[in-house]
C-alpha positions, 0 to 999 in steps of 0.5 A, spaced: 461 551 942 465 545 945 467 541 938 473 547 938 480 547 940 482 555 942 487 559 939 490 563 945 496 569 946 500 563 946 499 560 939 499 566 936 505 569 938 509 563 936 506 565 929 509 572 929 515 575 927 515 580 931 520 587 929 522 593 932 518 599 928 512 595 926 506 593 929 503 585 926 496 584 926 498 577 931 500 583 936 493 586 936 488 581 933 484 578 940 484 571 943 479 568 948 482 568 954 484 561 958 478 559 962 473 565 959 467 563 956 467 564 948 460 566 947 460 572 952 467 574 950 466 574 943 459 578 945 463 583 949 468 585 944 468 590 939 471 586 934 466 584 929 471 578 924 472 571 927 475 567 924 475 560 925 479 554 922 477 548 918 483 543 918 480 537 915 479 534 908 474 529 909 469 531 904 475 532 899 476 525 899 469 523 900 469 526 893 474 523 890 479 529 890 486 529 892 487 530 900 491 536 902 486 542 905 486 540 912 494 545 912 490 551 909 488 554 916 496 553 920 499 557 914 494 562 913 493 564 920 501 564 921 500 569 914 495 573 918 499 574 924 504 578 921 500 582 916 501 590 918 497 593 923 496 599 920 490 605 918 489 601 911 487 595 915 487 593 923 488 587 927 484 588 933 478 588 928 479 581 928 477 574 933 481 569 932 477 563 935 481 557 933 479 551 929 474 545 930 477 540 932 476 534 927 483 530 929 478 524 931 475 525 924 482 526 920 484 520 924 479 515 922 479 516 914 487 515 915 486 507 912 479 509 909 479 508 901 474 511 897 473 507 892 471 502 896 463 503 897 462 501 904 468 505 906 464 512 901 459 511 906 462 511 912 466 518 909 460 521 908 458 520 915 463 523 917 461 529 913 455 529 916 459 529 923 463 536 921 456 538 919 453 539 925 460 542 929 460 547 922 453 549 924 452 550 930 459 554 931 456 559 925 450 559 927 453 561 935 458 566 931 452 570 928 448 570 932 452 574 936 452 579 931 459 578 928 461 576 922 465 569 921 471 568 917 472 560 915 478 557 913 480 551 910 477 545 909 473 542 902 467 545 899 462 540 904 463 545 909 458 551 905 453 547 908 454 548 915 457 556 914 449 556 910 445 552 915 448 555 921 447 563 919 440 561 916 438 558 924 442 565 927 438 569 921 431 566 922 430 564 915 434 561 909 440 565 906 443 566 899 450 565 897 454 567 891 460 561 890 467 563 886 469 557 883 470 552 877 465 547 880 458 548 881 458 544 887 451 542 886 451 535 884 446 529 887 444 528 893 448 521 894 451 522 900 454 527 904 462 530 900 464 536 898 461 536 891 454 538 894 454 542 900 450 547 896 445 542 893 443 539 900 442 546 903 438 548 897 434 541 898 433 541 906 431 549 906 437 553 909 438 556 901 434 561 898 438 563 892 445 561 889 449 564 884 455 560 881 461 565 878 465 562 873 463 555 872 469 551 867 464 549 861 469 542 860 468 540 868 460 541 868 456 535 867 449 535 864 446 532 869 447 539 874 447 544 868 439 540 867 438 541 874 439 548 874 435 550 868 429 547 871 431 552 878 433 559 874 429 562 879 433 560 885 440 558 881 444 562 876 450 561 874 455 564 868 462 560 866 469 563 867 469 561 858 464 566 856 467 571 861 475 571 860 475 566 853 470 568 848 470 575 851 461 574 851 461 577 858 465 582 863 467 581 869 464 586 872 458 587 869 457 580 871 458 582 878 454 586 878 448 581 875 450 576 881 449 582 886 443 583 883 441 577 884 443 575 891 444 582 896 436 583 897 437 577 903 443 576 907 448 572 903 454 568 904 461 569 900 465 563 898 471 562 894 473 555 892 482 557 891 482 551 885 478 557 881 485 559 881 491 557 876 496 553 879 494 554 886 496 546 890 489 544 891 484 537 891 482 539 883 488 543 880 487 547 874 492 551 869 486 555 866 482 560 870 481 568 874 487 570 876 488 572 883 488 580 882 481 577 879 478 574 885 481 579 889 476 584 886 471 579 887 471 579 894 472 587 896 466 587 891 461 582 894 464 584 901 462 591 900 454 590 901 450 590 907 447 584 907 455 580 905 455 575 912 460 571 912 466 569 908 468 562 906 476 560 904 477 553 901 480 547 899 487 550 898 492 545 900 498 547 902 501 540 903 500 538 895 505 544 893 511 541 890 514 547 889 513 548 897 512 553 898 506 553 902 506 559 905 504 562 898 497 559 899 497 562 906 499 568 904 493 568 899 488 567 904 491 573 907 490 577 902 482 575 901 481 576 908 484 583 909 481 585 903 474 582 905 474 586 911 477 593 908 470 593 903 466 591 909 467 596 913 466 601 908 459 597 906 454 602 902 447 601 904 444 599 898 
């Protein structure tokens, strides 16, 4: 685990607001000591939630997409930080492992334009390069028999949490995806819109459910490609369900459970799902966040639930400014994933 910069005690009391009468997640969330070795700290340690940081938004831009995402995971940490320690949810079930360090990266597509094709190449390969950092942190992680938690970053990096934890598993893994973007186009190069499509093809997914597709910003082409792998690949749209009515939410939850939980599965939450949300592909129509919410405690409750996925939020493109919003949403998301997990049923 050498492609990682640590969050230390240090980092995180800076990010804590500390005050008389409360206790903050940041006073009791666990760091890796300096000098120690993290694989057997985190082995050693009760906690089972670690988190990690992405703080890049290479695949985004290798996709045409607005860059932005890579502040999602400073804003969500300093969120964390200073949520309540309290007997709803505790902070000292968390990890934090700091993020991968993708600064060489980040500093290499500064002058790149995507729509130049050599330049494409080199930003794919570049996603390729996180890939293998991605992967091989995830699959570290849960094969110690912990549960990580990803922030940050485009969709290009559900590759890696789903090759990592199928290699710790031993076999490919399922994945259910909040998102508007089915995130499973052609293999033309590695970016952010096919990160699941290159896990399906190279073994690492078995079964993948797409929830809340937008009807207007699906294209043939991918809607073909499903429909001839209904057996492995379903979906439903966020039209049919909040729109037309055709559907129910809940009920189309528990469809979605019904296809994925007989294996371990992934939990990815793509946050341009949500109206108004600064992001690579904003929407003004979508699930509210109360929504999303439900999702997550929901999905987050089953025994096979393995990790959890936050991306594509970018702060850094809201023009309100208030950035700490998507950090506090993050916030939300994470606390509410590890309230329903520790409380899983056992079907």
């Amino acid at each position: 685990m050498d492609k990682f910069l640590p969050f230390t005690n240090h980092d995180l009391a800076k990010v804590t607001n500390h005050r008389s009468g409360e206790i903050k997640f940041g006073e009791k969330m666990l760091t890796v000591p300096v000098g120690a070795n993290p694989i057997s700290f985190i082995k050693n340690t009760e906690a089972k939630y670690v988190l990690l940081g992405i703080p890049e938004d290479i695949g985004i831009r290798a996709n045409f997409g607005r860059p932005g995402a890579a502040s999602a995971w400073n804003e969500a940490i300093k969120s964390i930080a200073n949520i309540q320690h309290n007997r709803f949810c505790k902070g000292n079930q968390i990890i934090v492992l700091g993020q991968i360090n993708v600064a060489e990266e980040m500093t290499e597509v500064e002058n790149l334009d995507f729509q130049k094709i050599d330049d494409r190449v080199k930003l794919s390969q570049l996603v390729k390069k996180i890939d293998k950092d991605v992967s091989h942190i995830i699959f570290s992680i849960v094969k110690l028999g912990k549960i990580p938690i990803i922030i940050g970053g485009g969709h290009n990096n559900s590759y890696g949490n789903i090759k990592g934890t199928a290699l710790a598993k031993g076999k490919p893994i399922n994945a259910i995806n909040f998102d508007a973007h089915s995130d499973f186009r052609i293999l033309e190069g590695r970016h952010s819109g096919n990160g699941f499509s290159y896990a399906y093809e190279e073994g690492f997914l078995k079964k993948y459910f797409v929830f809340g597709l937008h009807e207007n910003y699906t294209s043939k082409n991918v809607l073909d490609i499903i429909k001839k792998i209904d057996d492995r690949v379903r979906y439903n749209t966020y039209d049919s369900i909040n729109i037309r009515k055709e559907k129910n939410f809940t009920q189309e939850m528990m469809s979605a459970l019904e296809f994925i939980k007989n294996d371990s599965f992934g939990i990815e939450v793509d946050l341009d799902a949500i109206p108004n949300i600064a992001s690579s592909a904003m929407t003004l129509s979508g699930f509210s966040v109360e929504e999303l919410r439900q999702f997550v405690s929901f999905f987050a409750k089953n025994k096979n639930a393995s990790y959890l996925h936050i991306c594509e939020g970018a702060p850094d493109l809201d023009v309100d400014k208030n950035n700490h919003l998507i950090g506090k949403l993050i916030g939300y998301l994470v606390t509410d994933f590890i309230k329903s997990n520790l409380n899983k049923n056992t079907i």
